[in-house]
MIVOBA-637030 format. One record per residue: x negated, y negated, z negated of N, C-alpha, C in turn; residue number from 0. Coordinates in steps of 0.2 Angstrom, whole numbers, plus 2048, in hexadecimal, padded with zeros to 3 digits. Layout:
MIVOBA-637030
 n.east n.north n.up ca.east ca.north ca.up c.east c.north c.up   i
      X       Y    Z       X        Y     Z      X       Y    Z NUM
...
//
This chain:
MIVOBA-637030
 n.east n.north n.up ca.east ca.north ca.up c.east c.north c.up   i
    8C9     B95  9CC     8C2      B97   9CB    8C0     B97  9C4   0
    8BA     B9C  9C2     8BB      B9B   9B9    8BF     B9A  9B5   1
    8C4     B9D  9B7     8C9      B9F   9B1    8D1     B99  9B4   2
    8CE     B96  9B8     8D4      B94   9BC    8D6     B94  9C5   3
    8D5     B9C  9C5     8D6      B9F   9CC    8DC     B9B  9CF   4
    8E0     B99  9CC     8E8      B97   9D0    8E7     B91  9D2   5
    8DE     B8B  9D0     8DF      B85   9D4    8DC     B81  9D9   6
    8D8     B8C  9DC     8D5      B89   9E2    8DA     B8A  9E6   7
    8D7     B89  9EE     8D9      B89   9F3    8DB     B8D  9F6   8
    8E1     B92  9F6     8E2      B9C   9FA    8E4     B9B  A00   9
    8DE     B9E  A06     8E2      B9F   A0B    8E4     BA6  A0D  10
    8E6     BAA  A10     8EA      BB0   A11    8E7     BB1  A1A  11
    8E4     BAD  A1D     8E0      BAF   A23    8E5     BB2  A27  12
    8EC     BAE  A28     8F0      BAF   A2C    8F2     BA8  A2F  13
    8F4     BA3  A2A     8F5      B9D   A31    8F5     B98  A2C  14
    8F3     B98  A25     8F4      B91   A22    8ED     B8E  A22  15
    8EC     B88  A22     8E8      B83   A22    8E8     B7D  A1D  16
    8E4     B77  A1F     8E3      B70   A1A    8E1     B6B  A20  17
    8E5     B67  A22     8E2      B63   A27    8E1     B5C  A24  18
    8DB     B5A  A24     8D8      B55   A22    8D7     B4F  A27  19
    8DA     B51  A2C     8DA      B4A   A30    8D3     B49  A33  20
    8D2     B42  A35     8CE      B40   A39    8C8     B3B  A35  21
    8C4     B3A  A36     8BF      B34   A33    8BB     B39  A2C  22
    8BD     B3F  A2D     8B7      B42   A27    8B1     B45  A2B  23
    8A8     B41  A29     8A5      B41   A29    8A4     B40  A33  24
    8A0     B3A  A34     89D      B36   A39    898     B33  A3B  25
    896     B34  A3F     88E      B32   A44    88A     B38  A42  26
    884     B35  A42     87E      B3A   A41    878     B3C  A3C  27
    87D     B35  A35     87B      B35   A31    87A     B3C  A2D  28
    875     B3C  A26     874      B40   A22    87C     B43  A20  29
    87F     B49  A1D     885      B4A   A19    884     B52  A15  30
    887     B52  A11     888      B59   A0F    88D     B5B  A0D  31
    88E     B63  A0E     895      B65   A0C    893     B6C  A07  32
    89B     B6B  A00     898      B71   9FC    89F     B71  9FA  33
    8A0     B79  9F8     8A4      B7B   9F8    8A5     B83  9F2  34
    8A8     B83  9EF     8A8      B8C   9EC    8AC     B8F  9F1  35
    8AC     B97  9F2     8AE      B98   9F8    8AD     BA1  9F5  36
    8B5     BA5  9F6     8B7      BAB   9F3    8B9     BAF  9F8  37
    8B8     BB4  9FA     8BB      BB8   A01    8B9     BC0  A00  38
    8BC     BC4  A01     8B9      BCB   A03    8BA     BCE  A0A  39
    8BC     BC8  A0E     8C0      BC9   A16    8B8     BC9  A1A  40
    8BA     BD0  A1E     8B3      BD1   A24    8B6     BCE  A2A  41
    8BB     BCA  A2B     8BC      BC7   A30    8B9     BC1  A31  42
    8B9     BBE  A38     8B5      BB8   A3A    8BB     BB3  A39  43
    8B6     BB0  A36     8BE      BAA   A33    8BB     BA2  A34  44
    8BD     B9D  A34     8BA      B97   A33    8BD     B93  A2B  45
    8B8     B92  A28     8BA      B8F   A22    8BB     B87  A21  46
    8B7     B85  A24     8BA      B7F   A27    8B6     B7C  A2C  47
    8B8     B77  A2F     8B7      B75   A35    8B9     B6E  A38  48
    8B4     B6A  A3B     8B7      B66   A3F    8B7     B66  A45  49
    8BB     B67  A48     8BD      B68   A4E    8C3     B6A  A51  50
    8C5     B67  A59     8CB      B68   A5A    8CE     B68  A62  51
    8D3     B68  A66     8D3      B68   A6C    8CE     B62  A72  52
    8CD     B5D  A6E     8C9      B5A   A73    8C4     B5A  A76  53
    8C1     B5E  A75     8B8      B61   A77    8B7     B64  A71  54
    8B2     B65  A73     8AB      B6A   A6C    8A6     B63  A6B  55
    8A5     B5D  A6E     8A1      B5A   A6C    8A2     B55  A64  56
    89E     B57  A61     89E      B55   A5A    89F     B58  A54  57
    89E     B5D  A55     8A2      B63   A52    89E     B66  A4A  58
    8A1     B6A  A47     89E      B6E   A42    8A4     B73  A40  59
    8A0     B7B  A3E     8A6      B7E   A3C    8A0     B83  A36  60
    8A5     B85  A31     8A1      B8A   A2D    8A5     B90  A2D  61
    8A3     B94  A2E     8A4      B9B   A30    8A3     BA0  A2C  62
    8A6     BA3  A2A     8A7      BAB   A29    8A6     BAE  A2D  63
    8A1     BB3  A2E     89E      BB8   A34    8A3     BC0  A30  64
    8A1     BC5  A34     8A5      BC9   A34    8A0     BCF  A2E  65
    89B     BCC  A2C     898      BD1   A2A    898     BCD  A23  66
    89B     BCA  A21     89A      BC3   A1B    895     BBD  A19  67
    890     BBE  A1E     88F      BB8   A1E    891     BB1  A20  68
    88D     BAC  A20     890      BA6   A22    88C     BA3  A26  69
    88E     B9F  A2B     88B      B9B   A31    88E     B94  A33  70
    88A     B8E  A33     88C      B8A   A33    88A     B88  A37  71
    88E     B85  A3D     88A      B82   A44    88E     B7B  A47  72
    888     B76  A48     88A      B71   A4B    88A     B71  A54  73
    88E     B6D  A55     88E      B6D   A5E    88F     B65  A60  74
    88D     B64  A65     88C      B5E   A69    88A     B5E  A6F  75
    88D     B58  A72     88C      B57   A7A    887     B52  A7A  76
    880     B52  A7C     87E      B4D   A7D    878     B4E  A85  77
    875     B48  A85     870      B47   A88    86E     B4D  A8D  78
    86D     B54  A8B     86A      B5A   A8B    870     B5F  A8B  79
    878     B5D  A8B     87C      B5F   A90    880     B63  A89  80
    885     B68  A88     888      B6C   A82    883     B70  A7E  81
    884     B71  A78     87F      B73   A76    87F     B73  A6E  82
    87D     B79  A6A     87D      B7A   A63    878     B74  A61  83
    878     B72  A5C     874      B6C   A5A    86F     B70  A55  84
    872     B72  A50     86E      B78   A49    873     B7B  A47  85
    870     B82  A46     875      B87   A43    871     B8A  A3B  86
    878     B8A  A38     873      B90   A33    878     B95  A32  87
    873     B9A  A2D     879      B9F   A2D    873     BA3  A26  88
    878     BA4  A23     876      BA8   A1B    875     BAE  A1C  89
    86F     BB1  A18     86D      BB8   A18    871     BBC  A14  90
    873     BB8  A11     879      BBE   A0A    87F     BBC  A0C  91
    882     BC4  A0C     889      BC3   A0C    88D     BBF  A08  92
    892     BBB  A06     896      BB9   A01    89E     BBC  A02  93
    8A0     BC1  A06     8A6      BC5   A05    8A7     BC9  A00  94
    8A4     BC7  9F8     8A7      BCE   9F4    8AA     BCC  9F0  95
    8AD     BC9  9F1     8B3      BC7   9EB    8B2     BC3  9E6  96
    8AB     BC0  9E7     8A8      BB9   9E0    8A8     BB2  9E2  97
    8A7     BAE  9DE     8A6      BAA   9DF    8A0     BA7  9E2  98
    89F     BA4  9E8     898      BA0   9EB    898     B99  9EB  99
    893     B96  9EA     892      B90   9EB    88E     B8D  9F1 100
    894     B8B  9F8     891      B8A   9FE    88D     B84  A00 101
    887     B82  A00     885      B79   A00    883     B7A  A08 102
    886     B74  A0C     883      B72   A14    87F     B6B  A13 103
    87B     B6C  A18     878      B65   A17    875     B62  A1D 104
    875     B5D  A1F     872      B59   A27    86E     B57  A23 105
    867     B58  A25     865      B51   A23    85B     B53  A2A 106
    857     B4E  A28     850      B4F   A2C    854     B4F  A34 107
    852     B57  A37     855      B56   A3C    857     B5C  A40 108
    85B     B5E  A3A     85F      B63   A3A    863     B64  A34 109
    862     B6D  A31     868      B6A   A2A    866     B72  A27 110
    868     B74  A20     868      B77   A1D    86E     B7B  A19 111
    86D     B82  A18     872      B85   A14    86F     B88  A0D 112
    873     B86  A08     870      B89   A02    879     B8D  9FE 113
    877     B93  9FB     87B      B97   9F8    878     B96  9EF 114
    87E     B96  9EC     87C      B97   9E5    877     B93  9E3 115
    877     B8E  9E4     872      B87   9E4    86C     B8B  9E7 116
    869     B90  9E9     864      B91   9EF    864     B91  9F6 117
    85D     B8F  9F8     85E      B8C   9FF    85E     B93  A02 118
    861     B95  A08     865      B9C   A0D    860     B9A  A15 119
    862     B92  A17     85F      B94   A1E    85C     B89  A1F 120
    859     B89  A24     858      B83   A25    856     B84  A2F 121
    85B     B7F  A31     85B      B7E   A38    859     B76  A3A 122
    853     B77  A3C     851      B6D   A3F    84E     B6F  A46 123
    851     B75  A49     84F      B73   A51    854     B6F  A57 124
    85A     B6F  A54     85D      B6B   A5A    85F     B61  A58 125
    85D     B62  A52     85E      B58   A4E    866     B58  A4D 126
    867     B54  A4A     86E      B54   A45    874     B52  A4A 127
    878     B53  A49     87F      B54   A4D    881     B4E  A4B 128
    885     B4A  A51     88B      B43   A51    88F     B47  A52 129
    892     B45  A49     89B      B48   A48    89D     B40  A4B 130
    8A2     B43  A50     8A8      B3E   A52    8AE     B3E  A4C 131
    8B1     B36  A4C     8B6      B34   A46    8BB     B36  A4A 132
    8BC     B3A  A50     8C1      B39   A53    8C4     B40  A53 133
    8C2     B46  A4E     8C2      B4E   A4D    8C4     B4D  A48 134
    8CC     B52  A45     8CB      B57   A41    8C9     B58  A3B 135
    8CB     B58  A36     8C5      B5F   A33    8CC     B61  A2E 136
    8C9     B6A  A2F     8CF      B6E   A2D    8CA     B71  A29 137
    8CF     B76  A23     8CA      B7B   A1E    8D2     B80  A1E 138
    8D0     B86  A21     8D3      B8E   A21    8D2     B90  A27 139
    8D2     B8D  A2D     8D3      B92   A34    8CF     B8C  A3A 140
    8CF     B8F  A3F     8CE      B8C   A46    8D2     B88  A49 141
    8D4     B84  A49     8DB      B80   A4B    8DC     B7D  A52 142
    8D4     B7D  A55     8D4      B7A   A5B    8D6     B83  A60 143
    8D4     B89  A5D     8D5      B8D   A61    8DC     B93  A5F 144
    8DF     B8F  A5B     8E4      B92   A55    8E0     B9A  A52 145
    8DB     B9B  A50     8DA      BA2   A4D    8D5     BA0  A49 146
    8D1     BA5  A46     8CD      BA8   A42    8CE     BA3  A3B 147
    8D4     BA3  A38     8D6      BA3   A33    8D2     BA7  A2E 148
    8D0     BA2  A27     8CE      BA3   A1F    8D1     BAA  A1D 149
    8CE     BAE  A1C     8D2      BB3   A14    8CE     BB0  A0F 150
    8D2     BAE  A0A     8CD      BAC   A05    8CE     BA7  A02 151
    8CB     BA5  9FC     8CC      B9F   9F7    8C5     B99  9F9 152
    8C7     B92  9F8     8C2      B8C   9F8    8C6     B89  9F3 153
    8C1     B85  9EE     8C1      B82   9E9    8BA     B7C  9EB 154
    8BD     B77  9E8     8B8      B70   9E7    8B6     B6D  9EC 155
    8B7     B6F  9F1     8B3      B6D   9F8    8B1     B64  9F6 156
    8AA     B65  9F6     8A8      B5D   9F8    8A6     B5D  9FD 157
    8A8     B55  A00     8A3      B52   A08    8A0     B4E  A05 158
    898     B4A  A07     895      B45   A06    893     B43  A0B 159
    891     B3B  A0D     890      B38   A13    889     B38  A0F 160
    884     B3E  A0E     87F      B3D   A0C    87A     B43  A0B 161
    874     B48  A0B     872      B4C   A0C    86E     B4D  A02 162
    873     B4F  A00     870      B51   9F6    86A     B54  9F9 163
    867     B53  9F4     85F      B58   9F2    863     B5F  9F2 164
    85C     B62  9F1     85D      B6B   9ED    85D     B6B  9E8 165
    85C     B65  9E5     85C      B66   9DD    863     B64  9DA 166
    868     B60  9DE     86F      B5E   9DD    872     B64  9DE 167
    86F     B68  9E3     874      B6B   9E5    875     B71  9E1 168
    86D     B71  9DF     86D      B78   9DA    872     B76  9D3 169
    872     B70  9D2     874      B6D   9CB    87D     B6E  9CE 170
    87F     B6C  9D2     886      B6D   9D3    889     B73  9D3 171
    884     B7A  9D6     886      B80   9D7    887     B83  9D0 172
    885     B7D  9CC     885      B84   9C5    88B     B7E  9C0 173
    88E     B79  9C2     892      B77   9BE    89B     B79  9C0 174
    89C     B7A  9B9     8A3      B7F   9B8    8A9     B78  9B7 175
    8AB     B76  9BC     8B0      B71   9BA    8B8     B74  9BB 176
//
């Protein structure tokens, strides 16, 4: 990325992956994910995700939609039975071949998508999702259902156990490391 394309991340949205194991991002605490994220693929893909064959409870997955959007949904089993917890999903596409700046965030009581350090979507009707330590988390494809496999590059990907402002995030979307 920026003049050093060879040292993100390529996946080919056939069968390769990154498995990150178990214990990233847990309970119900605040967290954010950001990420650069390059694709010109109109397939539905998952870019990363936690989740895996033992239920859907505690789940999150960020999605490539088919029309190049992105959709980020959480899931959980609780009280009130299976059920999305908050979803967002961006009005602009990011399949054209550039580089994007993807930021996710839990926090209040629900969670927010911002593209290119601007805010895209904000979801507070279902309250924050309990990621279970006991899931997963994969970046290229669906692993619990083996498809919809990444075309495309990810570079930087950060996780925080913590919900950055919009003004962090604006400030990270524009730094070239």
């Amino acid at each position: 990325r920026f003049g050093n394309a060879d040292k993100a991340f390529s996946f080919d949205g056939n069968n390769n992956y990154i498995n990150f194991g178990t214990g990233m991002l847990e309970g119900d605490g605040e967290f954010s994910i950001m990420m650069w994220i390059n694709t010109t693929s109109t397939a539905i893909s998952h870019i990363l995700q936690k989740r895996d064959s033992n239920g859907v409870n505690g789940e999150y997955i960020v999605e490539l939609t088919d029309n190049g959007t992105i959709r980020f949904w959480t899931y959980e089993v609780d009280s009130q039975g299976e059920r999305y917890k908050w979803t967002v999903t961006s009005s602009s596409a990011v399949n054209d071949g550039n580089w994007t700046h993807l930021a996710i965030v839990q926090k209040d009581n629900g969670g927010q998508m911002y593209l290119d350090g601007s805010l895209e979507d904000t979801d507070n009707s279902g309250g924050k999702v309990n990621l279970l330590s006991t899931i997963k988390t994969y970046i290229g494809g669906d692993l619990r259902d083996n498809r919809s496999y990444y075309s495309g590059k990810v570079d930087d990907l950060r996780i925080y156990n913590r919900a950055l402002s919009a003004s962090e995030i604006q400030t990270l979307s524009t730094i070239i490391d």
